[in-house]
C-alpha positions in Angstrom: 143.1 21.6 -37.5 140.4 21.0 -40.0 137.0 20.7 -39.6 135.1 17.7 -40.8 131.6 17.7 -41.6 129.1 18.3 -38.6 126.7 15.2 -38.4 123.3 15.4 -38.9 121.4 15.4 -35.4 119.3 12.0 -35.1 115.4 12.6 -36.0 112.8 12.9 -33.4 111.2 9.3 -32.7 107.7 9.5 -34.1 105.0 9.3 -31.3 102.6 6.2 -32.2 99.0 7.4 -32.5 96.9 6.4 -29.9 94.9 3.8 -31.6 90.7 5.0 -31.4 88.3 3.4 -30.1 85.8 1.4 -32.2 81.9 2.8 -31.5 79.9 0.6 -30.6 76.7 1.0 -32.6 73.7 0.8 -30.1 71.2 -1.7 -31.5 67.8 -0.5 -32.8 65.1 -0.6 -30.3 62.4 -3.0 -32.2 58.8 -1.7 -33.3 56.2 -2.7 -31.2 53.6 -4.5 -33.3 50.5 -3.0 -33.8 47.5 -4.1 -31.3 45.3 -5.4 -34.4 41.7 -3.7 -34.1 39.3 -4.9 -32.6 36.6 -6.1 -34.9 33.0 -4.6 -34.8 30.3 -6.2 -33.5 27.8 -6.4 -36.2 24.1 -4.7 -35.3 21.7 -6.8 -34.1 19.0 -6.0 -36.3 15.4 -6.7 -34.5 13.2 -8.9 -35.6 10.9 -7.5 -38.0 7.2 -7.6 -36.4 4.9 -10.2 -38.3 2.1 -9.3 -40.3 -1.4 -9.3 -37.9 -3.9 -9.6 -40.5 -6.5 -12.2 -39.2 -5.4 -12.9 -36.0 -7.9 -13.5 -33.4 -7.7 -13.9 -29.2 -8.0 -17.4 -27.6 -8.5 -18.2 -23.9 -6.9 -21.2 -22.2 -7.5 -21.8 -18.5 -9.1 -18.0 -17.7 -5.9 -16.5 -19.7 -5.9 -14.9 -23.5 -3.7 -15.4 -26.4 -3.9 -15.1 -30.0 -3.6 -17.4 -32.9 -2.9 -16.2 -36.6 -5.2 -17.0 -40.0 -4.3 -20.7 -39.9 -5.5 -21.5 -36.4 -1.7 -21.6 -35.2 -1.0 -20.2 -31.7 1.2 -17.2 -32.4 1.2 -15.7 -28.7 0.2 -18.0 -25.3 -2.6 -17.4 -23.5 -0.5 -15.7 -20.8 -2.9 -12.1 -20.7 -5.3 -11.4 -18.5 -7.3 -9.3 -20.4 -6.9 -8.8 -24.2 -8.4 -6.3 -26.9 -8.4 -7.3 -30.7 -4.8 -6.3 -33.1 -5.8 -3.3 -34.5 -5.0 -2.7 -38.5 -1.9 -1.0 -37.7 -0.8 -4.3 -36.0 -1.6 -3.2 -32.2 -3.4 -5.0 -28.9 -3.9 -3.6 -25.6 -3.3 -6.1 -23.5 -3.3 -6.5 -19.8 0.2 -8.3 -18.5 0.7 -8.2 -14.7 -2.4 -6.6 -13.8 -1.3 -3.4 -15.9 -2.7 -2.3 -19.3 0.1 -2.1 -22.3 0.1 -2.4 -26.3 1.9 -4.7 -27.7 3.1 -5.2 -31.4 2.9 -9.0 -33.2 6.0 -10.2 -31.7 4.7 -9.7 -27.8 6.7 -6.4 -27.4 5.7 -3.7 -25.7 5.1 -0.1 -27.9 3.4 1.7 -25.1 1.7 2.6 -22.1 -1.9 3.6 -22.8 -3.9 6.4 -21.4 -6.3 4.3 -18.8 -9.9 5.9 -19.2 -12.9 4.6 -17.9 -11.5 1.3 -16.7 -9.6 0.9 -20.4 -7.5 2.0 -22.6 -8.6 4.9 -24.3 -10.1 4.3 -27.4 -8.5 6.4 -31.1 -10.3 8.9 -31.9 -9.5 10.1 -35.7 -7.1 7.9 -35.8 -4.9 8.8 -32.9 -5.5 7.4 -29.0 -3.5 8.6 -25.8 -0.7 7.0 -23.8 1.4 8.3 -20.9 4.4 8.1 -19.6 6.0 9.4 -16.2 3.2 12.0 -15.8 3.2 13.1 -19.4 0.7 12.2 -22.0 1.1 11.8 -25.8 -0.8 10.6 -28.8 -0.1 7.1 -31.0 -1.5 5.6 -33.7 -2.6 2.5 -34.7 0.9 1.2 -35.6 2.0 2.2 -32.5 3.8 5.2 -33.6 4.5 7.9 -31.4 3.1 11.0 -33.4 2.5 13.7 -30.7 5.5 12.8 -28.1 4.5 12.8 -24.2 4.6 16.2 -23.5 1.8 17.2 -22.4 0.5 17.9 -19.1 -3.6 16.1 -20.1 -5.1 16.4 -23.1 -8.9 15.4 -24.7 -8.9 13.3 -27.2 -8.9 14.6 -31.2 -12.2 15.7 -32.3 -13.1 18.0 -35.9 -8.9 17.8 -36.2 -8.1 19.2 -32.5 -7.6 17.9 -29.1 -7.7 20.6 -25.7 -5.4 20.1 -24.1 -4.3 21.9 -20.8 -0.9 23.5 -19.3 -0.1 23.2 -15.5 -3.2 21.5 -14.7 -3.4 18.8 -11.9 -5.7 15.2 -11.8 -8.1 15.9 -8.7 -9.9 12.3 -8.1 -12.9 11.1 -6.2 -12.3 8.8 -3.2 -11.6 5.5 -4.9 -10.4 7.1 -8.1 -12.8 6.0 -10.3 -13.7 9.6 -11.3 -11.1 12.9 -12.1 -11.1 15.8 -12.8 -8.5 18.4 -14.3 -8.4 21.4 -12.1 -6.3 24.5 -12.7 -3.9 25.6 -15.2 -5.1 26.6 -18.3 -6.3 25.0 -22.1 -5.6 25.6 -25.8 -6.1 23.5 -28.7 -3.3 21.6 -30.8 -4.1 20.0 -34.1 -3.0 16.4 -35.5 0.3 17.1 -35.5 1.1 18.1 -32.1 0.9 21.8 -33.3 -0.7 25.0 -31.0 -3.1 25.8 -32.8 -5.0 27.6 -29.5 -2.2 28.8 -26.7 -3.5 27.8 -23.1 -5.2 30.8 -22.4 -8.5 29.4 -21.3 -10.2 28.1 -18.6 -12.2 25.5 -20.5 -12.3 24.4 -24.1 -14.3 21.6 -24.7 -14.6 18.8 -27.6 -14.7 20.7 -31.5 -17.8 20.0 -32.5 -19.1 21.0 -36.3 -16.0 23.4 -36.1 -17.4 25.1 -32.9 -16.5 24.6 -29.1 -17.9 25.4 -26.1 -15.3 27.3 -23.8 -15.1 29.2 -20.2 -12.8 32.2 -20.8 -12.0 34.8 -18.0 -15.2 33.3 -16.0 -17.0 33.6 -18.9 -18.6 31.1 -21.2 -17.8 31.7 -24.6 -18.1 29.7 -28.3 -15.2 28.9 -30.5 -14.3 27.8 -33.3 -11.4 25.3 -34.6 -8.6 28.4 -34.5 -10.0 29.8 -31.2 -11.5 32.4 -32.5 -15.0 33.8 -31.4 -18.2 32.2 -32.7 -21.3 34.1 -32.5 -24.3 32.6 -30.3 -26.7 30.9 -32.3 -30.2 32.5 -33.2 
């Protein structure tokens, strides 16, 4: 019996691909807008302090102001008390029952030293004011020149002040007269400077470039650097 051809064997079906799944693209999170800065605030510059020339003190009704050149009333009569504006464009005033300089706009500049009932007077230019329980030097425009460092200090006289280092204020019963006691006394020139370290007991004003001084007990002479002076014949 003959043999016909063998038939071809049916192909495999084809498996469908499994269809993917379209990604989902996750938005983009949007910026944050900038926090717009904050602008500066502009510097308040202060007011520039007038020109004192001429000015004179007025009273009204047992108070004291000042009026300028013209006549024209440039600070009420509000002070009790009142000294004249000084060249550098200061007053010592007092305002509350307290002494204080003030500048041409009313302002305070500082606190002065209080001696003999008033405000101590400049001396070479320069005139003591306190503060806390420190005392400096100013001049006449008010500026600081010698910061309040200093535990007492004379006033300047032949370019140097005494001044003294740990010393206390011992006053008389009513206060009306003190003393410095303790500690000990040097000299500083203009500038704020040692000239002199605190090494003495006394040191009194410079004087024709010579000061009297109490060293170790002793009286002595100085001169201007601290140095020994011989006594006069």
């Amino acid at each position: 019996m003959g043999c016909g051809p063998t038939p071809a064997s049916p192909p495999a079906p084809v498996t469908p691909a499994t269809p993917v799944a379209a990604k989902t693209a996750t938005p983009a999170t949007p910026a944050t807008p900038a926090t717009p800065a904050t602008p500066a605030t502009p510097a308040v510059a202060a007011a520039p302090r007038p020109d004192t020339a001429g000015w004179t003190s007025f009273e009204d009704k047992d108070r004291f102001g000042f009026k300028d050149a013209k006549g024209q009333v440039v600070l009420p009569a509000r002070y009790e008390v009142v000294q004249e504006f000084t060249p550098g464009g200061v007053a010592c005033v007092v305002d509350g029952g307290a002494w204080v300089c003030i500048d041409g706009r009313g302002a305070e500049v500082v606190r002065p030293f209080i001696f003999d009932n008033g405000p101590d007077g400049f001396a070479e230019g320069l005139a003591r004011f306190v503060e806390g329980d420190k005392l400096g030097f100013f001049d006449e425009s008010g500026a600081r020149v010698i910061p309040a460092r200093l535990d007492f200090a004379r006033g300047f006289a032949g370019g140097r002040a005494a001044f003294c280092a740990g010393c206390t204020r011992k006053c008389e019963a009513g206060g009306e007269h003190c003393d410095m006691v303790g500690g000990k006394w040097g000299l500083i020139d203009k500038t704020g400077k040692e000239v002199v370290a605190p090494r003495f007991d006394q040191i009194g004003d410079v004087e024709a470039g010579v000061a009297e001084a109490v060293l170790a007990g002793k009286p002595v002479r100085i001169d201007a650097d601290g140095q020994p002076v011989p006594a006069a014949k």
